[in-house]
C-alpha positions in Angstrom: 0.0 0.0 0.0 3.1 2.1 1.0 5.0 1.6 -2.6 1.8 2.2 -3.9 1.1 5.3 -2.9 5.4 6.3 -3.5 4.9 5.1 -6.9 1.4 7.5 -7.7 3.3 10.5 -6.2 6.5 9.5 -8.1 4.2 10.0 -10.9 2.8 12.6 -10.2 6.5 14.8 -9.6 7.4 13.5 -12.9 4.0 14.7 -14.9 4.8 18.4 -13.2 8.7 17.9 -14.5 7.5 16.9 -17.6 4.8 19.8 -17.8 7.7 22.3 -17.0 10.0 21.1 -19.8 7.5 21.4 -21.9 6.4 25.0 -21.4 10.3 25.7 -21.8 10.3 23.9 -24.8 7.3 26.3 -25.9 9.5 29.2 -25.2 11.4 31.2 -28.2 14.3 33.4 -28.1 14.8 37.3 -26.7 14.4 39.3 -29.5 15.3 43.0 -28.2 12.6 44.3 -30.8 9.9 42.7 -29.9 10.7 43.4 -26.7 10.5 47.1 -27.2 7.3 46.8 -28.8 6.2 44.9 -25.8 7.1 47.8 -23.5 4.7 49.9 -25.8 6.5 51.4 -29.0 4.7 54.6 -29.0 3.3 55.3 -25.6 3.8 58.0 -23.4 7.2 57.4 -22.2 8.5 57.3 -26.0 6.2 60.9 -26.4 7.8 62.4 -23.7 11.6 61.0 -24.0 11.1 62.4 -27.4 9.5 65.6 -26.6 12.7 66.0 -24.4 15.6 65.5 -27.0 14.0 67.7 -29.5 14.0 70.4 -27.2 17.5 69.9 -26.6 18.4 69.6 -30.4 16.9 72.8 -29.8 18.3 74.9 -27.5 22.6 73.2 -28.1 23.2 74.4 -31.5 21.7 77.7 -30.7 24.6 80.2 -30.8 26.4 78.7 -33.9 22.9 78.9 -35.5 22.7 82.9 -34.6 26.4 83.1 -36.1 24.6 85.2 -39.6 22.6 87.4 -37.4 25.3 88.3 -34.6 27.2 89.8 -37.3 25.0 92.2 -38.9 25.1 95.6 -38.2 22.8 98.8 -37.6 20.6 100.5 -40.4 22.5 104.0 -41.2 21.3 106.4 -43.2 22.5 108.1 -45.9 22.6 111.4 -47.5 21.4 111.4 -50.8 19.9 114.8 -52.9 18.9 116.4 -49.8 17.2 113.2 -48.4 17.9 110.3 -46.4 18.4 106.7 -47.4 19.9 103.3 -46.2 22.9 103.2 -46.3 24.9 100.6 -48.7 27.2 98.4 -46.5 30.3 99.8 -48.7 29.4 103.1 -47.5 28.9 101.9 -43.9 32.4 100.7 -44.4 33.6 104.2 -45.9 34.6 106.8 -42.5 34.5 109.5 -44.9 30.6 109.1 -46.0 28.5 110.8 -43.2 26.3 108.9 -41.6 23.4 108.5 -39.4 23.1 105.7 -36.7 18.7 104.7 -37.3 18.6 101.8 -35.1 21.1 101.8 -31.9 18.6 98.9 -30.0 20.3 96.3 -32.1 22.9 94.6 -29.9 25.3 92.1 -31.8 28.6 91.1 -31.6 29.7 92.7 -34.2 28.4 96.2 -32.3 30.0 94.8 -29.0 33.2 93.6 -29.9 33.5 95.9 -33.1 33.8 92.8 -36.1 32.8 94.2 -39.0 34.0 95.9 -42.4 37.9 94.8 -43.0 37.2 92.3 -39.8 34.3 90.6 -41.3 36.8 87.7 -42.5 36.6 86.8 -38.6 33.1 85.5 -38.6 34.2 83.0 -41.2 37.2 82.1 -38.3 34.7 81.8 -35.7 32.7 79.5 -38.0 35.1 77.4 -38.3 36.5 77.2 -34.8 33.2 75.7 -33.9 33.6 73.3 -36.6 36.7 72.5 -35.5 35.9 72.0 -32.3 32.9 69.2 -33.7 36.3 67.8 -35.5 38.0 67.5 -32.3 34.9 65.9 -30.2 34.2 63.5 -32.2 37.5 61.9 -32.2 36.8 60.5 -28.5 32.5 60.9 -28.4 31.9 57.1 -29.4 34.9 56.0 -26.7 32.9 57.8 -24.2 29.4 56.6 -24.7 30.5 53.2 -25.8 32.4 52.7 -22.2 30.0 55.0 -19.8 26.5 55.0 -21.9 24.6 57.4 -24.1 23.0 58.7 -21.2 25.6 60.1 -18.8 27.7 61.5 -21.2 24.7 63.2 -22.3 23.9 64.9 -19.0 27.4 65.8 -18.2 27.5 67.6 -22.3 24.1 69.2 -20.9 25.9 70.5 -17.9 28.9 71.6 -19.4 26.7 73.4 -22.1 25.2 75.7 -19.8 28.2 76.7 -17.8 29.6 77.9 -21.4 26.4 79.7 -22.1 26.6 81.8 -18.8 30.5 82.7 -19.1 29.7 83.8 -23.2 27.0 86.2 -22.1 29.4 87.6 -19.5 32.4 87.5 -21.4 33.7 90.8 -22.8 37.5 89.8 -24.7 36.5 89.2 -28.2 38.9 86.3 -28.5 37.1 84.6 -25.8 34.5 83.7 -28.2 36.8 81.4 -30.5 37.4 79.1 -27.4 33.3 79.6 -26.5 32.6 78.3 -30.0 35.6 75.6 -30.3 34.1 74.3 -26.7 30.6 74.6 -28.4 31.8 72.5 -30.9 32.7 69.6 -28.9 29.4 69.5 -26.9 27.2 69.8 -30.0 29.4 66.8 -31.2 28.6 64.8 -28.3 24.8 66.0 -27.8 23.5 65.3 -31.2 25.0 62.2 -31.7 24.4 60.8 -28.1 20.7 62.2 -28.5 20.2 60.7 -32.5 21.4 57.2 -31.4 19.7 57.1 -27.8 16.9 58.0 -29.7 17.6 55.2 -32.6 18.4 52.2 -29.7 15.5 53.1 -28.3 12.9 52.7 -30.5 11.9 49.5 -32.9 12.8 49.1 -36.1 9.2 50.0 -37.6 9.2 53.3 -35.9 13.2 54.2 -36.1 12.5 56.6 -39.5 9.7 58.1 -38.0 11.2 59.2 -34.8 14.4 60.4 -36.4 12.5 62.6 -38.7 10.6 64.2 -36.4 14.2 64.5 -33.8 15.6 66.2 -37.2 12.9 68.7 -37.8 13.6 70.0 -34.4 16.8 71.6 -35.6 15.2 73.9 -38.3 12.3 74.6 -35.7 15.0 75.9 -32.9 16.4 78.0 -35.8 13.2 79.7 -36.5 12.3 79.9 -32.9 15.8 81.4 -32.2 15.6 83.8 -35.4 12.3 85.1 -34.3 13.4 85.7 -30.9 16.4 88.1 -32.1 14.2 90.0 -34.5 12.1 90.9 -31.2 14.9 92.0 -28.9 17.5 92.7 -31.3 20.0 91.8 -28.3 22.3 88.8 -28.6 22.6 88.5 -25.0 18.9 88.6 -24.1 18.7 86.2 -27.1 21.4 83.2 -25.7 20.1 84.2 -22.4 16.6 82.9 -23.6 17.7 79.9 -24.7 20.2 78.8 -21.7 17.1 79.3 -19.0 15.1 77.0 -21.5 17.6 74.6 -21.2 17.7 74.8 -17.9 14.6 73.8 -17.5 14.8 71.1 -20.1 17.6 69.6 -18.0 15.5 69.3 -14.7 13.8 66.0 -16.8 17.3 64.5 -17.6 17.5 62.2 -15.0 14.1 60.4 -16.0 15.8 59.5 -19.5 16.4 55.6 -19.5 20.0 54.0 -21.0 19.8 52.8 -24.7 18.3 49.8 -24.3 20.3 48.4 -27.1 23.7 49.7 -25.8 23.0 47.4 -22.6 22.4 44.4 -24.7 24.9 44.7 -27.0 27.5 45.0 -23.3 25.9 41.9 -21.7 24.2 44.2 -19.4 20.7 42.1 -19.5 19.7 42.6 -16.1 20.0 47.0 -16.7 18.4 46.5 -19.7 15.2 44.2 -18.5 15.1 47.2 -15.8 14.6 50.1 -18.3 12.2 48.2 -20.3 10.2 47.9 -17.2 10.5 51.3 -16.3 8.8 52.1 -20.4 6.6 49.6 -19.7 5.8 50.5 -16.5 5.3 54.5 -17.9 3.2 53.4 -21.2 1.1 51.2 -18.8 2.3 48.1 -20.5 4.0 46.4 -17.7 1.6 43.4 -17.9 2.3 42.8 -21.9 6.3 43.2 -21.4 6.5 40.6 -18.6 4.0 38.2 -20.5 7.1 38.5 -23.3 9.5 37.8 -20.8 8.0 34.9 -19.6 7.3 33.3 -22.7 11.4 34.0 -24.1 14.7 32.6 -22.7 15.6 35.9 -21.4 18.1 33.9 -19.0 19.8 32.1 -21.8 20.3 35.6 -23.2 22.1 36.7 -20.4 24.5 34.1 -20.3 25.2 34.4 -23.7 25.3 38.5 -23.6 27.8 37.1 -20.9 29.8 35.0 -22.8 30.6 37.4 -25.3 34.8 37.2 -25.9 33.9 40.0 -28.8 35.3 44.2 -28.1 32.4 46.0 -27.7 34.2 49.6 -27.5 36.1 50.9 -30.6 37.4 54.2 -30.9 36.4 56.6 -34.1 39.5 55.5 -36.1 39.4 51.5 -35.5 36.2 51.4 -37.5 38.2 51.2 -40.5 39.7 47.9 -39.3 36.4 46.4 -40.5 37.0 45.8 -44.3 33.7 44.9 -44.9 32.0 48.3 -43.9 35.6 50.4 -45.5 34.0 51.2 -49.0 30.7 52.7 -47.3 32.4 54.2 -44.4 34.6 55.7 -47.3 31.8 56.9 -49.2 29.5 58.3 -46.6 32.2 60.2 -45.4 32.3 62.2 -48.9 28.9 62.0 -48.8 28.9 64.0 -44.9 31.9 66.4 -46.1 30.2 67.5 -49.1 26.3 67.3 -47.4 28.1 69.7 -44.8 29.6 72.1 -46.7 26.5 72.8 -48.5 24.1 72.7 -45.4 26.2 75.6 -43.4 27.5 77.3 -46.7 23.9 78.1 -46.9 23.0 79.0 -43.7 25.7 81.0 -42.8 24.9 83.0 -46.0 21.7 84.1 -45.5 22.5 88.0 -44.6 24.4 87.9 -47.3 21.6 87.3 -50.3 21.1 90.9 -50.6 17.5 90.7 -49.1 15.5 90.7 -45.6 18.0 88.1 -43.3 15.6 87.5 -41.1 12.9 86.5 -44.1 15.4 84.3 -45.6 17.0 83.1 -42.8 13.3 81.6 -41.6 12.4 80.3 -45.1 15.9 78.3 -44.9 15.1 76.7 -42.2 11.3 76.4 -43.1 12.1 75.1 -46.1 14.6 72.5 -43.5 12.1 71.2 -41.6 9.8 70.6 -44.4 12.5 68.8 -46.5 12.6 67.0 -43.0 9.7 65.5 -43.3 9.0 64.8 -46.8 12.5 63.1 -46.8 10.2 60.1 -44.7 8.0 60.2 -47.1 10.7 58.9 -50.2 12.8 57.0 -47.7 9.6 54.4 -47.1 8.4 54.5 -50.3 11.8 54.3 -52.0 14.9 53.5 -50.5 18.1 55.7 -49.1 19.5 56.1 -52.5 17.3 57.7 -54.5 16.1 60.1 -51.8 19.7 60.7 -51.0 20.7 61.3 -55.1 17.2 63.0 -56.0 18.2 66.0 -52.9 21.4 67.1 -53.9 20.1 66.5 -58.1 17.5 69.4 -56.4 20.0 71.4 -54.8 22.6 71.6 -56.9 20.2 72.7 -59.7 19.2 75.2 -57.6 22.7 76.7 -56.4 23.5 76.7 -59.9 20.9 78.9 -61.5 21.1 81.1 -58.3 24.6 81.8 -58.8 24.4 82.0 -62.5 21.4 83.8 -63.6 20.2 85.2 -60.4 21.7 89.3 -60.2 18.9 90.3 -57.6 17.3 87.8 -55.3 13.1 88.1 -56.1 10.4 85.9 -56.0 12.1 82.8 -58.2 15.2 83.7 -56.1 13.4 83.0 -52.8 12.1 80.5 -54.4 15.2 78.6 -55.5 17.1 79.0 -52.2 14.1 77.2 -50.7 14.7 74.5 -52.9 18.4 74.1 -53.0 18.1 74.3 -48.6 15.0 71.5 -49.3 17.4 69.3 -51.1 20.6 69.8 -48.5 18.5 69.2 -45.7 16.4 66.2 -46.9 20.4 64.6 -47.6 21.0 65.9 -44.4 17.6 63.5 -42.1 18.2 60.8 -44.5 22.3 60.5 -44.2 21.4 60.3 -40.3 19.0 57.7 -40.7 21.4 55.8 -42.9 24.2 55.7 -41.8 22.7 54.4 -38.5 21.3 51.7 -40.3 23.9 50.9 -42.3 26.6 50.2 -39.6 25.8 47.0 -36.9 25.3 48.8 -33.2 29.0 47.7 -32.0 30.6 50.6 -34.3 27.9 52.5 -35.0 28.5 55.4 -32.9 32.2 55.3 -33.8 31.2 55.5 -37.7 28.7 58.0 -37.1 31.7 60.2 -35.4 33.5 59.5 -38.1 31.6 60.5 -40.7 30.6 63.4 -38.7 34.6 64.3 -38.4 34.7 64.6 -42.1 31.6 66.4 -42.6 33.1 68.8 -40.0 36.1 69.3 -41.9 33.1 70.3 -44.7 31.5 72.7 -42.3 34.9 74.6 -41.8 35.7 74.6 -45.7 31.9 75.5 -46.6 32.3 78.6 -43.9 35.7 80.3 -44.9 34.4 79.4 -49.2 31.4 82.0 -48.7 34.4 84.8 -47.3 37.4 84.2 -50.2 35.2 84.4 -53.3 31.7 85.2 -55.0 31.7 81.5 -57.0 30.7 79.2 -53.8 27.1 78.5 -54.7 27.9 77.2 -57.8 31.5 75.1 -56.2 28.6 73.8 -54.0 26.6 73.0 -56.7 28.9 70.8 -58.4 30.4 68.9 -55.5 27.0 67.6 -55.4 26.6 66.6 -58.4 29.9 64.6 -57.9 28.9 63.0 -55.0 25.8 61.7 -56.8 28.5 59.3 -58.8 29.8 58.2 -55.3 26.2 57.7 -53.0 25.5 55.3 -56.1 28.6 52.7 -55.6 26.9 52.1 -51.5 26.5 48.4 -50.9 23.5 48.5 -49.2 20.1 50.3 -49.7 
């Protein structure tokens, strides 16, 4: 009766063991994606955490952005047959043509530090100190957020970013603001790229355009927003004054940003990264639907393997070239970034200098930006990267060309055709983001980005100091991009 009753429950132990084997043969393997769908792909944590690093795209790039507008100088009036006209800037240049001063509110730094006329060559220096000093940060960005995390060095950029914001509005040595824009440099190098790919880790592939797009449009909407401000106050103080305090207050949600969820996987660090997708989940109210996925994966197996892992998972900007099989695209989407570049800032940094309204143009620029911005979505789904990328600069080089060729006087087709040739530079601009992020696996991708963002640096710097030496650069523009249609097309991937 005993053995009996041993044998029955012996039975019984082993119909629970063999129950629980086979729910684990039932389960499937971690997939990070599906994971992140899980958590709730487009709930309120992925609204706000984007909310939040367009805001910051905002507020970063905000003095380099003002560059065009904190040179320009005061209407003076003229004498001219016994009446009074605006003066020419030749004549404003000219001691001996008397002159009066109509409009002593505006406050810029070439009123404050006295850069203008046969000193105007040191805007295009300033220009590209800041571009240098992008150069010089993104030779050790990806080190830094491939060892510490997107997230910190982020914070600490944020940080750094405001102290230089405070010491330019008090500074008062005009040389001081070559080291304020070379340290600008550097932090705009590590914010946008720390803010692009946190925001590219964290999101699933379906929704990975989308949410770039709409972190790129920001940049042309800070412009605008920046532009409009100056035109109201005329004061370049009161103006990056406005834009520290907002980031400021930006900041204060910092520390509720969650670690590339990617990143941790790609380290081995499962258990952080299960934590953050419960902290989404938790947030979207999608806790229950994440931890069903869990359950039904072998998230533990994952770990061990994430573990295992006898593969570097930290390379610095220039080992990326070790990898033969990315070299040819690495080599040509860093053309494609130096020459996107040069155009994109040659342009901006041009706009009071089209013989019309600067605050007009400069807003239809960057209109035309964020609208490019989000049409560029539009091609990139129903195309591919290549012909988005070849049909923008086709558009913009067209553009430059006639501009600088049959264009004497900026009117209505003039307007016109600046908005297109900025449409087609910035639409290369969103979609070069997008692919190069998605063309390079996430172990280097950071370090290509940085690359490819060195070189376009190097761009930004010769775009800046063409528009000073000669009267020809629209149409050099022009036909760099042209050229680099030959090269986007030799890519070996779309």
């Amino acid at each position: 009766m005993i053995n009996s009753l041993k044998e029955s429950l012996v039975s019984k132990e082993d119909i629970v063991n063999f129950e629980e084997k086979d729910k684990e043969s039932l389960k499937k393997e971690f997939i990070l994606n599906d994971a992140i769908k899980a958590a709730g792909d487009y709930g309120k944590y992925h609204k706000i955490n984007l909310l939040f690093l367009c805001l910051v795209w905002i507020m970063i790039p905000s003095i380099p952005i003002m560059l065009p507008y904190f040179r320009m100088l005061p209407n003076y009036q003229c004498a001219d047959n016994n009446s009074l006209r605006l003066c020419t800037k030749q004549e404003i240049c000219d001691s001996s043509v008397p002159k009066i001063n109509a409009e002593d509110k505006l406050k810029t730094w070439a009123t404050d530090f006295n850069i203008n006329c046969e000193k105007h060559f040191y805007f295009g220096l300033l220009g590209a100190s800041y571009f240098l000093g992008i150069l010089c940060g993104n030779i050790f960005i990806a080190n830094f957020t491939d060892s510490y995390g997107r997230k910190p060095v982020l914070i600490s950029y944020l940080f750094i970013y405001i102290a230089i914001s405070i010491i330019t509005v008090l500074t008062r040595k005009f040389f001081f603001l070559f080291v304020v824009l070379f340290c600008i440099g550097i932090i705009y190098s590590g914010t946008s790229l720390c803010i692009f790919v946190l925001n590219f880790e964290s999101s699933s592939i379906e929704r990975k355009s989308t949410f770039s797009t709409i972190l790129s449009m920001s940049y042309g909407i800070g412009a605008i927003f920046h532009i409009l401000i100056f035109l109201y106050f005329r004061n370049w103080i009161i103006t990056v004054s406005i834009s520290c305090i907002s980031l400021i207050m930006v900041i204060l949600y910092s520390f509720q940003l969650q670690e590339s969820p990617e990143f941790l996987y790609v380290n081995g660090r499962t258990d952080e990264m299960i934590q953050v997708l419960r902290f989404i989940a938790n947030v979207n109210n999608n806790s229950k639907l994440l931890e069903n996925y869990i359950n039904k994966t072998f998230i533990s197996i994952c770990h061990t393997k994430n573990q295992e892992r006898n593969y570097k998972t930290t390379f610095g900007i220039l080992e990326v070239v070790s990898f033969e099989e990315h070299r040819l695209n690495l080599l040509i989407m860093c053309i494609n970034w130096f020459i996107m570049t040069m155009v994109f800032y040659g342009i901006n940094f041009n706009v009071s200098n089209f013989g019309t309204n600067p605050y007009i143009t400069g807003i239809l620029v960057y209109f035309s930006e964020a609208i490019a911005q989000g049409s560029c979505l539009f091609f990139i789904i129903n195309f591919d990267y290549k012909v988005t990328l070849c049909g923008s600069y086709l558009l913009s080089a067209i553009s430059l060309i006639i501009v600088a060729m049959f264009i004497t006087e900026l009117n209505i087709l003039g307007f016109f055709l600046i908005f297109l040739a900025k449409f087609g530079i910035s639409s290369v601009n969103v979609c070069n983001y997008i692919y190069t992020a998605d063309l390079f696996p996430t172990v280097i991708r950071v370090a290509a980005m940085s690359f490819c963002s060195l070189m376009s640096r190097i761009g930004g710097i010769s775009g800046t100091l063409i528009i000073e030496i000669t009267d020809y650069s629209m149409i050099i523009f022009g036909i760099l991009s042209m050229i680099t249609i030959l090269f986007i097309t030799k890519l070996e991937k779309n």
